[in-house]
NUDREN-969995 format. One record per residue (C-alpha): residue number from 0; x, y, z. Coordinates in steps of 0.05 Angstrom, whole numbers, plus 5000, padded with zeros to 4 digits. Layout:
BEGIN
seq: NUM | c1: X | c2: Y | c3: Z;
...
This chain:
BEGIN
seq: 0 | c1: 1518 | c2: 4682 | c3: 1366;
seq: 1 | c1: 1602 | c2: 4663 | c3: 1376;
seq: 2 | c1: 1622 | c2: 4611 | c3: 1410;
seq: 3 | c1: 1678 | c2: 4571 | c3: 1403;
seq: 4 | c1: 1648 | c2: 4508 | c3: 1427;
seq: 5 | c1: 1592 | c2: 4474 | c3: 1419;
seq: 6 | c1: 1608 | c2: 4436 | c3: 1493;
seq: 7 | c1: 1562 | c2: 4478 | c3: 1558;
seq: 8 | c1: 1615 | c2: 4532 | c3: 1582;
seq: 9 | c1: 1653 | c2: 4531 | c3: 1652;
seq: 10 | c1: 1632 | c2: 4577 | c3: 1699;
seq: 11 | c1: 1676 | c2: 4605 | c3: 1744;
seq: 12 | c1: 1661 | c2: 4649 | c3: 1809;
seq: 13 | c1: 1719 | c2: 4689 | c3: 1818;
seq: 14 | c1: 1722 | c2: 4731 | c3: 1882;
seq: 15 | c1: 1761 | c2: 4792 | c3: 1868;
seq: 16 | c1: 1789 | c2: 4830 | c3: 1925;
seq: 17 | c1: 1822 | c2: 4902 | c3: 1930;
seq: 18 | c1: 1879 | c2: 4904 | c3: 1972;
seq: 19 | c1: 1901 | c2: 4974 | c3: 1992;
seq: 20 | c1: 1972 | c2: 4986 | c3: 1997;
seq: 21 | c1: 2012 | c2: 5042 | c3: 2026;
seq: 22 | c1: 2063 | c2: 5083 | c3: 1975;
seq: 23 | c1: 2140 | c2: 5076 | c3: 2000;
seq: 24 | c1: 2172 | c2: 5140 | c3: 2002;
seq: 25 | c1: 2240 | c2: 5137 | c3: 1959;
seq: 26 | c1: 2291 | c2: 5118 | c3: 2000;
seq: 27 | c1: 2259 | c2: 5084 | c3: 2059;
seq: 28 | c1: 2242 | c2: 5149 | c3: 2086;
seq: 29 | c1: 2189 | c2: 5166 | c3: 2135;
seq: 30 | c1: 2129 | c2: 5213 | c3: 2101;
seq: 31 | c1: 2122 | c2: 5279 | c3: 2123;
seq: 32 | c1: 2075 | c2: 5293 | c3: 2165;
seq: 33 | c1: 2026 | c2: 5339 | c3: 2144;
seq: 34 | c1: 2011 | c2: 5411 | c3: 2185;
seq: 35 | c1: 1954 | c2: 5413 | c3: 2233;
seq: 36 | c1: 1893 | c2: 5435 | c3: 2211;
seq: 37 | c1: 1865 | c2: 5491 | c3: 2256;
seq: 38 | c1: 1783 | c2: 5465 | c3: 2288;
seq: 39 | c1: 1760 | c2: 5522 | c3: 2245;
seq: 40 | c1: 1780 | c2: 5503 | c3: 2178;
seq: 41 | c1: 1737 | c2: 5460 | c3: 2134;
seq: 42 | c1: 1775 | c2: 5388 | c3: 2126;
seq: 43 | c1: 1811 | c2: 5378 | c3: 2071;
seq: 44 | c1: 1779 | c2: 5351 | c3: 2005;
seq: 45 | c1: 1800 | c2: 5272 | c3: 2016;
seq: 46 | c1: 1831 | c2: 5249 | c3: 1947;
seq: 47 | c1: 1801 | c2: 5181 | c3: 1916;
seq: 48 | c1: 1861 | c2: 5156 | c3: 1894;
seq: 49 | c1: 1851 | c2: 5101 | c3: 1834;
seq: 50 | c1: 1822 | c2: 5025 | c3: 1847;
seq: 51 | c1: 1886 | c2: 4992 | c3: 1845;
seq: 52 | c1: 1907 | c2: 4949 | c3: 1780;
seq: 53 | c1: 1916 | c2: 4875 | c3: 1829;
seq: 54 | c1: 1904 | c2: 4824 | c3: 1779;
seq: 55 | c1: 1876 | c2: 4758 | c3: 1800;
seq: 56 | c1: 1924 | c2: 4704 | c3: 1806;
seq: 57 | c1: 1866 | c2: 4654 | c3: 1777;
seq: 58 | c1: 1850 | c2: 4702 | c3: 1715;
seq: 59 | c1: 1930 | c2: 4725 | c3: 1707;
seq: 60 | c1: 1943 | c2: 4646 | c3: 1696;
seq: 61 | c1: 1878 | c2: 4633 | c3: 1653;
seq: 62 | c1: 1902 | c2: 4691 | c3: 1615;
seq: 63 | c1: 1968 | c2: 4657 | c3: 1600;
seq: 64 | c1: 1953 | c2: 4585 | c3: 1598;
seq: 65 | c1: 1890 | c2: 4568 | c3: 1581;
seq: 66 | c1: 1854 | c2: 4622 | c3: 1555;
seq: 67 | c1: 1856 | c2: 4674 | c3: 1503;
seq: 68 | c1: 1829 | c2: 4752 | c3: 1534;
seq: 69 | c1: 1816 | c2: 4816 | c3: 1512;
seq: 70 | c1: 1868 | c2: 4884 | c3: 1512;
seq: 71 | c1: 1810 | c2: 4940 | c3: 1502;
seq: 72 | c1: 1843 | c2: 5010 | c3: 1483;
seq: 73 | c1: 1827 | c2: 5075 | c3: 1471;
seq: 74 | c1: 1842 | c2: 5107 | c3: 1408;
seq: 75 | c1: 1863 | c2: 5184 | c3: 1425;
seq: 76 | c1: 1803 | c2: 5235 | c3: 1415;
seq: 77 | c1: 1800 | c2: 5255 | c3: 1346;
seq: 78 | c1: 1759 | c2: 5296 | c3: 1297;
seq: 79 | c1: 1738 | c2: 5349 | c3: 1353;
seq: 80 | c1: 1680 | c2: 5394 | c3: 1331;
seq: 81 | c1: 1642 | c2: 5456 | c3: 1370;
seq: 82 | c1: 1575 | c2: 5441 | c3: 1376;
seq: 83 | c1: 1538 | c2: 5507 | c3: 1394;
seq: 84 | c1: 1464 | c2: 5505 | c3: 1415;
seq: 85 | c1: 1401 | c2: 5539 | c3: 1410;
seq: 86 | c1: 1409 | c2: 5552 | c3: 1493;
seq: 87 | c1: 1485 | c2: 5580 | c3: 1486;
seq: 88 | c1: 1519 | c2: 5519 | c3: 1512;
seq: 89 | c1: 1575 | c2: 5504 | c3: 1482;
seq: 90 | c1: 1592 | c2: 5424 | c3: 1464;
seq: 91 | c1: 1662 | c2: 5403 | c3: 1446;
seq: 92 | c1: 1648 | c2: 5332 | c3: 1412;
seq: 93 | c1: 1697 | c2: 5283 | c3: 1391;
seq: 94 | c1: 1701 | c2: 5219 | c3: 1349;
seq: 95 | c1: 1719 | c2: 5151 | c3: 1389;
seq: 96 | c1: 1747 | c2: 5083 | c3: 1374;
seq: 97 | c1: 1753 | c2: 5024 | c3: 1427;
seq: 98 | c1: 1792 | c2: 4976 | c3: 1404;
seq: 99 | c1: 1820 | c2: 4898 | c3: 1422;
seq: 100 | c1: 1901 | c2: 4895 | c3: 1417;
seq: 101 | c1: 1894 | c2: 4825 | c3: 1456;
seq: 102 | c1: 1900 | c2: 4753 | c3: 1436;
seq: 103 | c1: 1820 | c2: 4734 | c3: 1442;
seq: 104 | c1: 1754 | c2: 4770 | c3: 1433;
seq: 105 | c1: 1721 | c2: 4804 | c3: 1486;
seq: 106 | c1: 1653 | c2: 4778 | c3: 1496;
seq: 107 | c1: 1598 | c2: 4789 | c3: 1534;
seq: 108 | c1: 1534 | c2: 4751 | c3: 1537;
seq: 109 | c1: 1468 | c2: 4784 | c3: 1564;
seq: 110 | c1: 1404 | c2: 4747 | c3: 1611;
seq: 111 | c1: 1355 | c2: 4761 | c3: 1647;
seq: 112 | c1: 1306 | c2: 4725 | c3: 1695;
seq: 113 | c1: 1255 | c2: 4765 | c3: 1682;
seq: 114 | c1: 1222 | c2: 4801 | c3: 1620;
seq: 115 | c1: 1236 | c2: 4871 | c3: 1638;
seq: 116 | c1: 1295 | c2: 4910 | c3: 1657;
seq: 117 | c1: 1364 | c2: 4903 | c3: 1642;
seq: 118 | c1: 1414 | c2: 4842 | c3: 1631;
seq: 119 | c1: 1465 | c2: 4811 | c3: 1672;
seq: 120 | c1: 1530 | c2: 4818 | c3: 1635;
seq: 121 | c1: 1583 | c2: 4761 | c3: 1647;
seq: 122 | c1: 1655 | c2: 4753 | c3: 1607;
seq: 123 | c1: 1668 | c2: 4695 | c3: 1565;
seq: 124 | c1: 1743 | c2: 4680 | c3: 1556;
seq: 125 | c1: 1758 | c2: 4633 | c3: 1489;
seq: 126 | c1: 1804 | c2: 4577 | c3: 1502;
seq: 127 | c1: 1864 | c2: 4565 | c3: 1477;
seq: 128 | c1: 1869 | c2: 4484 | c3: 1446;
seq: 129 | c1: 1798 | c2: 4445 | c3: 1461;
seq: 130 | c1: 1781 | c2: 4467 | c3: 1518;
seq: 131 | c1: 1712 | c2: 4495 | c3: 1529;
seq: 132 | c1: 1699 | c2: 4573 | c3: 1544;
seq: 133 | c1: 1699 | c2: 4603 | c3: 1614;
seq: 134 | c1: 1647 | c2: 4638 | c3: 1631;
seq: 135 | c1: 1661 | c2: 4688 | c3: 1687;
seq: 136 | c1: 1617 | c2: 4713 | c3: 1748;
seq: 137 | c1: 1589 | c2: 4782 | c3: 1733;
seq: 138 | c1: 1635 | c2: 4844 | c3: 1748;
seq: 139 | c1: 1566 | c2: 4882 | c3: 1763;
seq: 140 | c1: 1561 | c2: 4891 | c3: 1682;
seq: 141 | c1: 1485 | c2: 4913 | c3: 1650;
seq: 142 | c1: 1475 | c2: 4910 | c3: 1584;
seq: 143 | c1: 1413 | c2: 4961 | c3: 1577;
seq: 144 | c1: 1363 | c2: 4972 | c3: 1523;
seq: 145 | c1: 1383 | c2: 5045 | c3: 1514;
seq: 146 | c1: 1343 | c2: 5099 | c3: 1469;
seq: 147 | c1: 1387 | c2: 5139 | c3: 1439;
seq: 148 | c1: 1330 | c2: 5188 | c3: 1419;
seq: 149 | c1: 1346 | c2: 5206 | c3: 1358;
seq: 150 | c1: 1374 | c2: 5139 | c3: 1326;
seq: 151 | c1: 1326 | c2: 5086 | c3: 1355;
seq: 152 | c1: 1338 | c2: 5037 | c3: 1411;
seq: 153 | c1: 1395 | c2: 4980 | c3: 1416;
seq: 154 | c1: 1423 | c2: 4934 | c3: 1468;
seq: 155 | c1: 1482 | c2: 4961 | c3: 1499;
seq: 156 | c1: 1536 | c2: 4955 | c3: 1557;
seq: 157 | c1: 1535 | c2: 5004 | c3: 1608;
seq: 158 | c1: 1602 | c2: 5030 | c3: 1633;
seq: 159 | c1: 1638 | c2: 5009 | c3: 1568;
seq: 160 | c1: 1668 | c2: 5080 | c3: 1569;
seq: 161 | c1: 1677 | c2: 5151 | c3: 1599;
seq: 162 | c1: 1692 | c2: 5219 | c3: 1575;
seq: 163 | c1: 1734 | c2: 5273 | c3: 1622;
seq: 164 | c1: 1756 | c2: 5341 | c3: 1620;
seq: 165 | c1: 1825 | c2: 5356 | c3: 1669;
seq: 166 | c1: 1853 | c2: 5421 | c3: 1676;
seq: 167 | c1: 1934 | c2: 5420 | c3: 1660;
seq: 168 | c1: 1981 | c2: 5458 | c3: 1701;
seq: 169 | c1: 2047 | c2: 5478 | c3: 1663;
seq: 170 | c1: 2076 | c2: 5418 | c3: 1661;
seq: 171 | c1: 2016 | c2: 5381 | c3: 1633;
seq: 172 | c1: 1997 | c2: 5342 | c3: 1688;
seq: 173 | c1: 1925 | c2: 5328 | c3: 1705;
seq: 174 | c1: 1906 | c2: 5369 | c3: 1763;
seq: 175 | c1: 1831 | c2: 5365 | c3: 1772;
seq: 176 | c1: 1765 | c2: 5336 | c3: 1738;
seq: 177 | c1: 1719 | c2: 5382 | c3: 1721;
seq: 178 | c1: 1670 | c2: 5359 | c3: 1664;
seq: 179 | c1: 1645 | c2: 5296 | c3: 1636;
seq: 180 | c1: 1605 | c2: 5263 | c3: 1577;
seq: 181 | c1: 1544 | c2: 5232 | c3: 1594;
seq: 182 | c1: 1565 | c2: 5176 | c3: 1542;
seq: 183 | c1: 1575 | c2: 5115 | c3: 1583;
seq: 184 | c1: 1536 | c2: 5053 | c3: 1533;
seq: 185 | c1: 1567 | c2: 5029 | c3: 1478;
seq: 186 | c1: 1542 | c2: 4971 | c3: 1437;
seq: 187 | c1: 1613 | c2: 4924 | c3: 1427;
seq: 188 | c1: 1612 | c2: 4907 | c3: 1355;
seq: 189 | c1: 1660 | c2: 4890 | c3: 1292;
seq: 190 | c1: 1647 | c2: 4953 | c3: 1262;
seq: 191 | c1: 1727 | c2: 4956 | c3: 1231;
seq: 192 | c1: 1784 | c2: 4923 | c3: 1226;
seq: 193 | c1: 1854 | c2: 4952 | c3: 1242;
seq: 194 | c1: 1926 | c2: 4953 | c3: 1232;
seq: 195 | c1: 1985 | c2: 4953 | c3: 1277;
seq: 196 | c1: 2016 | c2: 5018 | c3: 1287;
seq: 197 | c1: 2083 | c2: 4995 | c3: 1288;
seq: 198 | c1: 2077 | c2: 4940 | c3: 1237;
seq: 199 | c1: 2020 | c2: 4964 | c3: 1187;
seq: 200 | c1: 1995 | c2: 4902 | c3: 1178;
seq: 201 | c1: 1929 | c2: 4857 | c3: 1218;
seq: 202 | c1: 1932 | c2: 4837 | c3: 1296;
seq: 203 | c1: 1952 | c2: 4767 | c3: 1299;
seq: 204 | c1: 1892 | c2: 4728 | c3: 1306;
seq: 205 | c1: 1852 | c2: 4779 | c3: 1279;
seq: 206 | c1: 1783 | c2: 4747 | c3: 1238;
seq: 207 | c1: 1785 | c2: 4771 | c3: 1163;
seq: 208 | c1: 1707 | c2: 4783 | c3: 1171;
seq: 209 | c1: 1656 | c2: 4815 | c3: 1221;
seq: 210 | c1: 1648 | c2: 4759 | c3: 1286;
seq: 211 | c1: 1605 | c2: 4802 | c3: 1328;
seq: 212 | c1: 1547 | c2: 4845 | c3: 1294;
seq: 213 | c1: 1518 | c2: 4915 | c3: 1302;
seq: 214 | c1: 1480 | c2: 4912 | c3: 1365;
seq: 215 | c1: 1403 | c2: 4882 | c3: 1370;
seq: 216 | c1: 1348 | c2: 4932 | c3: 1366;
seq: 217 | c1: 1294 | c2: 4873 | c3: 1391;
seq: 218 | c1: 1273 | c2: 4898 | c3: 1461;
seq: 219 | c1: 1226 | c2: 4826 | c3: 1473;
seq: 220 | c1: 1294 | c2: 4785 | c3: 1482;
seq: 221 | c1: 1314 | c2: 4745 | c3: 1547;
seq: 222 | c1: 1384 | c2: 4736 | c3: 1524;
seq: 223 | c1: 1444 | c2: 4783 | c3: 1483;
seq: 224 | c1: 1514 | c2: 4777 | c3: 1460;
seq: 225 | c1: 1564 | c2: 4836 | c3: 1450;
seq: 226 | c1: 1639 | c2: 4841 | c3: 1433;
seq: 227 | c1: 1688 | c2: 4854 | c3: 1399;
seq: 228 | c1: 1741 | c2: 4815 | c3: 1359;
seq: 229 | c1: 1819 | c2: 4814 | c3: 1362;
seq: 230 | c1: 1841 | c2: 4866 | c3: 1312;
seq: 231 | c1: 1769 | c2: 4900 | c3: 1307;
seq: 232 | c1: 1746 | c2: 4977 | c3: 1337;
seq: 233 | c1: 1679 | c2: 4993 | c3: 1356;
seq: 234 | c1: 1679 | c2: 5058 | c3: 1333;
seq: 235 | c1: 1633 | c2: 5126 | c3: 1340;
seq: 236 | c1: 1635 | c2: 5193 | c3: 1304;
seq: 237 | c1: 1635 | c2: 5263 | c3: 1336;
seq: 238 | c1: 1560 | c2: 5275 | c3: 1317;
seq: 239 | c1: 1537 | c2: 5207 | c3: 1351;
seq: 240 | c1: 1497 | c2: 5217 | c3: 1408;
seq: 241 | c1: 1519 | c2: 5241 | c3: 1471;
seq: 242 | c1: 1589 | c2: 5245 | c3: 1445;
seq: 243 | c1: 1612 | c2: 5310 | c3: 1476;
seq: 244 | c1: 1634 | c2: 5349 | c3: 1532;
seq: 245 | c1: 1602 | c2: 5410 | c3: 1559;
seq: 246 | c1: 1655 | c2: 5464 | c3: 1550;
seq: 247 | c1: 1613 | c2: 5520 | c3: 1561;
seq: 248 | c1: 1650 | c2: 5583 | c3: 1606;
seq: 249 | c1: 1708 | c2: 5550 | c3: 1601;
seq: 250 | c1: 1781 | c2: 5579 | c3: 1592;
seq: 251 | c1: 1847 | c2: 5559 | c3: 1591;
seq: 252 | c1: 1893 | c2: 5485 | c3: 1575;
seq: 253 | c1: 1851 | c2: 5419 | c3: 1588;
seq: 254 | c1: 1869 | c2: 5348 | c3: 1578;
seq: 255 | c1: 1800 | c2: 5312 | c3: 1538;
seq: 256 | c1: 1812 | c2: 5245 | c3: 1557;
seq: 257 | c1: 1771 | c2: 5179 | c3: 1539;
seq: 258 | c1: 1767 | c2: 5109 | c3: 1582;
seq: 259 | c1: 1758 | c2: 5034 | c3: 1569;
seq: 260 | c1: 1722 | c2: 4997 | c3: 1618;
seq: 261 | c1: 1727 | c2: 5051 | c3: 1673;
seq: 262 | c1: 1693 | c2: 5013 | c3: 1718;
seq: 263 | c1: 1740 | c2: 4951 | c3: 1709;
seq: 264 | c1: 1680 | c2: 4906 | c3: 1683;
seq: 265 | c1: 1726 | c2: 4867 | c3: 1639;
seq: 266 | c1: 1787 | c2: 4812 | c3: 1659;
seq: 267 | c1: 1839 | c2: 4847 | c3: 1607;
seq: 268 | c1: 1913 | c2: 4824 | c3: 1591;
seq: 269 | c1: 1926 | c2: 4893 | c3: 1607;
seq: 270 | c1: 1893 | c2: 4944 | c3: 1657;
seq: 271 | c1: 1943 | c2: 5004 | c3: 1652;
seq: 272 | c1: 1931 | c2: 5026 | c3: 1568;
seq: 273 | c1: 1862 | c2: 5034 | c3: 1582;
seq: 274 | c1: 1859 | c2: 5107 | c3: 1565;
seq: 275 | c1: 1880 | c2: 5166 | c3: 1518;
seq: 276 | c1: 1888 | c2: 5241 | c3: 1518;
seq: 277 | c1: 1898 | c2: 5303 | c3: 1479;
seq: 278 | c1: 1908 | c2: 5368 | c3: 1500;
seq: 279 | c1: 1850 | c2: 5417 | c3: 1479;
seq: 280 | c1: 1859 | c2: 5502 | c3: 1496;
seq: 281 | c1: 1790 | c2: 5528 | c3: 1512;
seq: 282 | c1: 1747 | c2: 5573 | c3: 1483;
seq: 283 | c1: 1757 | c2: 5521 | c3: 1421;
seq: 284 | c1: 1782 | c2: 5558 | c3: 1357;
seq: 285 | c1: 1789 | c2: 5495 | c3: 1311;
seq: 286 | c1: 1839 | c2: 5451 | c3: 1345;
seq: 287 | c1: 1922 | c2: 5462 | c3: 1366;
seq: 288 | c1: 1944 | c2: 5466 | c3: 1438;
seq: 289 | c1: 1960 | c2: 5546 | c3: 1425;
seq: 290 | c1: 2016 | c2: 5537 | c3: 1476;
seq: 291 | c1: 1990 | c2: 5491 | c3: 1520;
seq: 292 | c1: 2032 | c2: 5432 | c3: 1538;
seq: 293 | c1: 2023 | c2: 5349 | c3: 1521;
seq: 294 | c1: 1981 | c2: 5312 | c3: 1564;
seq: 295 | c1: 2029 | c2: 5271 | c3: 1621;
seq: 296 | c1: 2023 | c2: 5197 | c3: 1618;
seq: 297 | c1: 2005 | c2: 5168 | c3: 1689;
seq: 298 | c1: 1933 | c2: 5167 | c3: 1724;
seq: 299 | c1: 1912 | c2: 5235 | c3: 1754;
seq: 300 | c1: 1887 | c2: 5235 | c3: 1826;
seq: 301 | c1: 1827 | c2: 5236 | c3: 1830;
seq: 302 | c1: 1773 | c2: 5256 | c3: 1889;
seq: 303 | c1: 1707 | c2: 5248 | c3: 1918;
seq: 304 | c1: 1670 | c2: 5310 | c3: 1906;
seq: 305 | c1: 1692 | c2: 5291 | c3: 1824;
seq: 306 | c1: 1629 | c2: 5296 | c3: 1769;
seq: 307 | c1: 1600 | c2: 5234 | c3: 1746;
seq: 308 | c1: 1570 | c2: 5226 | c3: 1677;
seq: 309 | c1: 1492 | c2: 5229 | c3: 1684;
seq: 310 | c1: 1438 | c2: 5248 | c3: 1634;
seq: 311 | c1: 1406 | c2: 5297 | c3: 1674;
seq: 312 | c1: 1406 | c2: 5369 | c3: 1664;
seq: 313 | c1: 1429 | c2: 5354 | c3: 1592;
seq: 314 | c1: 1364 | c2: 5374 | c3: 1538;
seq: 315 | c1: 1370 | c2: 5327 | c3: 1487;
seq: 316 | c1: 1405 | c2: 5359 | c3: 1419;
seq: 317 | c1: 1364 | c2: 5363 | c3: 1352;
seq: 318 | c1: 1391 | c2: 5321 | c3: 1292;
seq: 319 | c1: 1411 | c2: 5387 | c3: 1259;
seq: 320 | c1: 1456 | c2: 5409 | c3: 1321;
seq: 321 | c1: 1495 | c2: 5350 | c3: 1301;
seq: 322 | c1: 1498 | c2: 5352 | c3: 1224;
């Protein structure tokens, strides 16, 4: 199990608080003020506009001064396959790499209090000189002993990622959410190390060998730790479980995009390269945008009445749908 003392770990209760703010119109002018709506008109769809990126003052210093944290990224979608089934739904899977660009490890480390169920999940933060770790109050993290079906059983984090479908308009901004993956558990692991894009060579800091292994496939356990090094990817291919999106009646230009830590689990350096995108031009014939434009950078708005990723509805897939 890593640590990087043997010394009993700080723990730290950090109360994190949302504060919405108001958007300034350029300029200093006043907003416009939207038309009345007539009595019988529905009401309009109300958008749920991003959990906004306030970092902690405590954990923004920590991450500076005392402590070494994570970066978690996603690699873009790649090596998309059609996965057509014995029902006529139609599957549009995709490899996926998460991987730590920061200047520590993340690491998570799993209890319980009782013998069934799932774990607690709190955030250890490596220090920087002697100090000891800090171990942070839980972010509402589980780390779940989750049945794949079809390649056993393993301890994993819940909300360690999320797939989306968007619909572009023709500039290639996101305009609405209309699909997602029911992959949300991930195991955090060492699986490979990586190179700097820009430099081609190791992440500073970056461990030579495997810190944190493949995930524990002992359900009798009170106790779990998950992560994944500086310089390392935790990495799935396109015919892993649940590593899809339902494309099925779909037409036209849609932005696949994959998440980090959508539910902001994790104290990061950075909370704003979380994600990645390609464009993807439905029905799927192979790959190419076919005249559909790039993805736009920024976060899309998003709204109540948006899917969620759930395992219901979904018949589980034979091995042979995969391979």
């Amino acid at each position: 199990m890593p640590t990087s003392s043997p010394a009993r770990p700080l723990v730290l209760a950090v109360a994190l608080l949302g504060l919405a703010v108001a958007p300034v119109p350029a300029g200093g002018q006043d907003p416009p003020v939207p038309a009345p709506v007539p009595e019988s008109a529905p009401p309009p769809e109300p958008p749920l506009a991003p959990a906004p990126q306030q970092r902690d003052p405590a954990i923004v210093e920590a991450c500076e001064e005392r402590y070494r944290c994570p970066d978690l990224t996603m690699r873009r979608p790649y090596n998309l396959r059609l996965i057509r089934t014995d029902g006529g739904r139609r599957l549009l899977a995709s490899a996926n790499a998460i991987v730590n660009v920061g200047d520590g490890p993340l690491e998570l480390r799993g209890s319980r209090r009782t013998s069934r169920g799932p774990m607690d999940a709190r955030q250890v933060l490596s220090p920087r000189g002697s100090r000891r770790p800090l171990v942070l109050e839980s972010r509402g993290g589980r780390i779940v002993f989750f049945d794949t079906k079809r390649r056993g059983t393993y301890w994993k984090f819940e909300d360690a990622a999320r797939f989306e479908l968007w619909e572009l308009d023709d500039q290639g901004h996101r305009t609405r959410l209309v699909r997602t993956s029911p992959k949300v558990y991930y195991c955090f692991r060492d699986l490979r190390r990586v190179r700097r894009l820009d430099l081609r060579r190791p992440y500073a800091g970056s461990p030579r060998k495997r810190v944190f292994p493949a995930c524990s496939q002992r359900g009798p356990i009170r106790e779990v730790t998950l992560g994944t090094s500086v310089g390392w990817a935790d990495i799935y291919p396109w015919h892993y479980p649940q590593n899809y999106i339902s494309v099925t009646g779909l037409r036209g230009c849609y932005a696949y995009t994959q998440i980090a830590d959508p539910a902001d689990r994790f104290r990061e350096i950075r909370e704003d390269n979380n994600s990645a995108s390609v464009t993807v031009r439905l029905p799927w014939a192979g790959g190419g945008r076919r005249g559909c434009p790039a993805v736009r950078p920024g976060e899309p708005t998003r709204r109540v009445s948006d899917p969620a990723p759930k395992d219901a509805g979904e018949p589980a897939l034979t091995h042979d749908e995969f391979e």
